[in-house]
N, C-alpha and C positions, 0 to 999 in steps of 0.2 A: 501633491502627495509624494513622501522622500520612498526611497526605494525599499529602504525597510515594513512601511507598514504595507506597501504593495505587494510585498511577499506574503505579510499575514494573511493578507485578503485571496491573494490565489492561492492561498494553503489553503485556505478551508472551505473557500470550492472545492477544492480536489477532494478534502475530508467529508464532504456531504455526498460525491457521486464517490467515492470506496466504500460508503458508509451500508451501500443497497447490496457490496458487492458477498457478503458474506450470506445471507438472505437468498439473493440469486442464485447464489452456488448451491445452497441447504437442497432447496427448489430443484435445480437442474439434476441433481445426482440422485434424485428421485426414479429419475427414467435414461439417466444418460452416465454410460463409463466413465470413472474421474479422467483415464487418460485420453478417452476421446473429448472432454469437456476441455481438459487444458491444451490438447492441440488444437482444438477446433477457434475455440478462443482465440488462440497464435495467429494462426493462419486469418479468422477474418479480419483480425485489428491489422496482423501484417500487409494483407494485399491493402487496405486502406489506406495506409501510412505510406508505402508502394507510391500510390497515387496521390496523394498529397505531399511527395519530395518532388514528385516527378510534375506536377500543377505550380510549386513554389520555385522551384528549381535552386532547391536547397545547394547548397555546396556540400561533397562529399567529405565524411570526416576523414585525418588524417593517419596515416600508419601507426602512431604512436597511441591516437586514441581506441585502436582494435582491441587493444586487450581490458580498456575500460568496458565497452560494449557489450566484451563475453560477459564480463562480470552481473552488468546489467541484466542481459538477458538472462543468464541462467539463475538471477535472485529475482526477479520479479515478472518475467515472461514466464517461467519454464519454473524454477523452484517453488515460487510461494504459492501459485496455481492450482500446482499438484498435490504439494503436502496438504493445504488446507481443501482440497477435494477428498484425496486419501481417508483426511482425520474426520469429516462431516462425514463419512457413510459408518462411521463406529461412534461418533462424539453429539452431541447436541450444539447448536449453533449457540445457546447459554455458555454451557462449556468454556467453549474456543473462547469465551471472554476474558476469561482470566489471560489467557494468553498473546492475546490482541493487547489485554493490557498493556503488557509489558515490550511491545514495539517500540515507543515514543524512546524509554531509557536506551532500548538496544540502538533504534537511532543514534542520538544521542551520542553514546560511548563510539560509533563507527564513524562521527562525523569528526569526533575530537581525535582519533587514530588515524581515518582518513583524509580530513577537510584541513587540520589544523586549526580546528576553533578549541576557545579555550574558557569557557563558560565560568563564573565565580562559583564558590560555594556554599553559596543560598541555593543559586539554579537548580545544583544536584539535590538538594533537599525538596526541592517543588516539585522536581520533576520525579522524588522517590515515593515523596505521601501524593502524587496525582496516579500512581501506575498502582500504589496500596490499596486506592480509593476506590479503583475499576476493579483489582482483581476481589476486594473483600467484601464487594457488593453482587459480583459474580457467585461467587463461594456462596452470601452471606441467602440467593435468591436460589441455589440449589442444584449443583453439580454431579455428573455420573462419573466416576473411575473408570477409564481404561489406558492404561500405560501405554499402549502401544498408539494409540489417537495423542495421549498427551507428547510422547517423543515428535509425531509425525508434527503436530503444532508446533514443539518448541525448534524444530529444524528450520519449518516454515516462516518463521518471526526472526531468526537469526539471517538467512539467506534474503529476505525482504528486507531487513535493516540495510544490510551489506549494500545492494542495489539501491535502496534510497540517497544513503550516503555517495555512493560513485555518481550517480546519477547527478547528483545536484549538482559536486565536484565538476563534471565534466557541462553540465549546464550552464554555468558561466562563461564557457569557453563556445558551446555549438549552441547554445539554445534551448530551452526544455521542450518545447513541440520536437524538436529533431533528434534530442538526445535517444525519446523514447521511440519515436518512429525508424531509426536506425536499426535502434537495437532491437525492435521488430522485424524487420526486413532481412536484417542478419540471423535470425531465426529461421522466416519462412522456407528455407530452402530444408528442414529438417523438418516444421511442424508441419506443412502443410502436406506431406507424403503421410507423416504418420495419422494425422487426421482421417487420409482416405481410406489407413487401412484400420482405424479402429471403428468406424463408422457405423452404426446401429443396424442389422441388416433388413429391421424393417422400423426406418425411418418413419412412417407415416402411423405404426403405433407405440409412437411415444408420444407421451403427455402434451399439449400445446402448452401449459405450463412450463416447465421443463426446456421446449426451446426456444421461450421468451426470455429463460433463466439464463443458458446459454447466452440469449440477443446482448443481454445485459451485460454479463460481463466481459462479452467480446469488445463491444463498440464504447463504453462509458469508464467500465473497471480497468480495461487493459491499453487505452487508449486516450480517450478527451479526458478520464482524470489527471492521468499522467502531466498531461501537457500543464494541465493549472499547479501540481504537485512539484512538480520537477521546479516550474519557472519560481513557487515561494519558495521551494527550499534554499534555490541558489540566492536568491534576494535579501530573503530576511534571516537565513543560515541553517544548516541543517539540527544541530541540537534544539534552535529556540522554535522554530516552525514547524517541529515534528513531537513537539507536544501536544500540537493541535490534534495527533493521532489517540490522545484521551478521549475526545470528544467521539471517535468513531463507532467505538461498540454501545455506548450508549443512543449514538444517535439512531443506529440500525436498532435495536429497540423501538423507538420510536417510528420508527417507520412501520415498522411490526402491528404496532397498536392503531396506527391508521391505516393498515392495509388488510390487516387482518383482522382489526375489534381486541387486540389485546390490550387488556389490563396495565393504564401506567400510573404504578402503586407510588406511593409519596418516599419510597426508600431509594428509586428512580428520578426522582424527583432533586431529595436533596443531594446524592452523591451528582449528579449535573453541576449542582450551585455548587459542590465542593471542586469537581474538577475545573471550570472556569475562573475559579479563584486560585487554584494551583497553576493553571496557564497563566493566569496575568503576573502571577509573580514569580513563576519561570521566565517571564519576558524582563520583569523587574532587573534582575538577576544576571543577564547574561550578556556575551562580549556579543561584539557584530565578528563576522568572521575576520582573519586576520590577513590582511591585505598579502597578495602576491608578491610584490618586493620587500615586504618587513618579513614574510617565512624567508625568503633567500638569503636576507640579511642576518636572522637569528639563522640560518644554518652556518 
């Protein structure tokens, strides 16, 4: 198997465990402060990640790659955490679909700004009617107005691109298990205080719901997807592999209706068979990333 379709294949691992992650959160913020859910989150994937550098005896990353890290962390540790907790205690998890849509494009444009891939343009059209697909079947199934949940989202999807795109960037280079667990661990010295002081003050009546919603997106959301996420982007490149983030708000539906009994209506159905035909021929479509010595050369 050549390294590009290896990437497809751990991108969409990581797309089926992000895919629980928005669902988990809905749930959690039921009984738990968004900013104790997104420290709390920090800190148990951080101390984990702690102890899986310290089991592998990763090599620590270099001076130069510290300011990659922040970036990391404060777009997908710490930024998309919080917005997207913030926007579910005002928005419906429906909602936030339209705006889930539209990751994969923001990907996309952050990878070609920051990866230096350089996609044809077919790609950009597959990947416009895949992100039209998800938001006008969002809209088309029934959404609430609130500006102020819709900003918190659309912050939330910009600051999460940014971090996927660095992330991959610097996964080529340290590895996607390490990329993310670093920039965990360079977190934990900040979430894990604020954790203890936003802390429930009686912990024992909140919902057992609520901090299975937590368990979830501590250990799978913010952590083991990472590690499948990071390693396909840097593989198979981050524009063509982060299409596969169409397939996420649909497939958290899906999960919905098997966990819950909800209704999966044939409108569901066929915007799926639409987006899976817009991924293949985003993949159709697009450069492999452009080699480390041909960007030095074109600079």
């Amino acid at each position: 198997m050549d390294r590009t379709a290896r990437g497809w294949i751990d991108g969409f691992i990581g797309i089926v465990i992000f895919s629980g992650s928005l669902p988990a959160t809905r749930i959690a913020v039921f009984g738990l402060d968004p900013v104790f859910l997104t420290t709390a989150r920090a800190a148990i994937a951080g101390g984990l990640a702690a102890a899986i550098l310290i089991v592998f005896r990763a090599a620590r990353p270099g001076r130069r790659d510290l300011a990659q890290l922040v970036v990391i962390a404060l777009g997908v540790v710490v930024g998309f955490p919080l917005f997207t907790a913030l926007a579910l205690t005002r928005v419906t998890a429906a909602h936030s679909v339209v705006f889930i849509g539209l990751l994969p494009l923001a990907t996309a444009a952050f990878g070609v700004l920051r990866g230096g891939e350089r996609p044809r343009p077919g790609f950009w059209l597959f990947a416009c009617l895949g992100s039209a697909l998800v938001a006008g079947f969002a809209m088309a199934d029934g959404v609430a107005t609130d500006p102020v949940g819709d900003l918190l989202l659309l912050v939330a999807v910009l600051v999460c691109a940014l971090g996927y795109a660095e992330g991959a960037q610097l996964s080529r280079k340290l590895g996607g298990w390490q990329v993310i667990s670093w920039a965990l661990v360079l977190s934990l010295p900040v979430m894990a205080p604020l954790a203890l002081a936003s802390m429930p003050p009686a912990p024992a009546a909140v919902a057992p719901a609520a901090w299975a919603g937590l368990g979830y997106v501590a250990l799978f959301s913010m952590l083991i997807g990472f590690i499948f996420w990071y390693r396909g982007l840097a593989a198979g490149g981050v524009a063509t592999v982060g299409q596969l983030q169409l397939l996420q708000p649909l497939f958290g539906l899906g999960l919905s209706a098997a966990l819950l009994g909800e209704r999966v209506s044939p409108a569901m159905l066929g915007t799926t068979a639409g987006v899976v035909l817009c991924i293949a021929g985003a993949r159709r479509f697009a450069y492999r990333p452009m080699p480390t010595a041909a960007k030095t050369a074109a600079r």
